[in-house]
C-alpha positions as CSV (number, residue, x, y, z in Angstrom):
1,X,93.9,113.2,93.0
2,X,93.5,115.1,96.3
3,X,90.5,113.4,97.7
4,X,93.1,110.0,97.0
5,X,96.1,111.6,98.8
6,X,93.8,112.4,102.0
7,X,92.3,108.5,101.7
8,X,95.6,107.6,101.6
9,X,96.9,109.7,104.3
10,X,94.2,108.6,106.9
11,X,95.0,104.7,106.2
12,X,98.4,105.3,106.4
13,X,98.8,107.2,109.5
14,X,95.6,106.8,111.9
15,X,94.3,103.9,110.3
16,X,97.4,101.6,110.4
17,X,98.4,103.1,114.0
18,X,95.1,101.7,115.8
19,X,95.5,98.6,113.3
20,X,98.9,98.0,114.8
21,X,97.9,99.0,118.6
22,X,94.9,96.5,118.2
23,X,97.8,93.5,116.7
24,X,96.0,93.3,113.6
25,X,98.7,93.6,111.5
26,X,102.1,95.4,111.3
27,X,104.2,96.2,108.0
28,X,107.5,95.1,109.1
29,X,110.2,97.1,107.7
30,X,108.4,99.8,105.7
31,X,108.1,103.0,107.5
32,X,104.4,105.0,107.0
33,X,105.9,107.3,104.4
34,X,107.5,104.7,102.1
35,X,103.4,103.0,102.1
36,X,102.3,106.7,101.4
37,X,104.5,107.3,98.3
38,X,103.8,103.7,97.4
39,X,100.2,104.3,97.3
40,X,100.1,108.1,95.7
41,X,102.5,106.9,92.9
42,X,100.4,104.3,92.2
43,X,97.6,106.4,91.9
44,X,99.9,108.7,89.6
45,X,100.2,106.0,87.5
46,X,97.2,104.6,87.1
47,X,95.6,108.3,86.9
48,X,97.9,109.0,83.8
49,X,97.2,105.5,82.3
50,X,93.7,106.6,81.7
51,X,94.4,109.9,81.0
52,X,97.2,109.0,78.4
53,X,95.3,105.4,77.2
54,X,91.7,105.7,78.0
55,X,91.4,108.9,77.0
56,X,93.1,109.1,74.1
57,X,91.2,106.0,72.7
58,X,87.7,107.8,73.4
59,X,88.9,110.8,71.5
60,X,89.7,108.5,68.5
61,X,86.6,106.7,68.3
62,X,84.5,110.0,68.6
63,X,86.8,111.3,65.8
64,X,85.8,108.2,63.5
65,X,82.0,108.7,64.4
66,X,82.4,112.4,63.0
67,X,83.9,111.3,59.6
């Protein structure tokens, strides 16, 4: 989850700055911290999908193979 919030970071801030200098694109009205939060929650999310989902199934099917 850390290396993804420092990933994150750098596109956000010095990635998408040079991006916009260069007029490559710009993001119109979201400021750099509402892309940040909108990329870390949905890394929260999909990081607890498979922990609650993917996981959870694994555990199961090992469970069966033990009966």
């Amino acid at each position: 989850m850390l290396l993804n919030a420092l990933v994150d970071i750098f596109f956000v801030y010095p990635f998408h700055r040079i991006m916009r200098r260069a007029n490559l694109f710009k993001m119109g009205m979201f400021k750099e911290h509402h892309l940040l939060g909108i990329f870390l929650l949905k890394a929260v999310l999909m990081y607890g999908y498979q922990y609650f989902v993917v996981e959870k199934q694994k555990s199961q099917r090992a469970l069966k193979k033990n009966l």
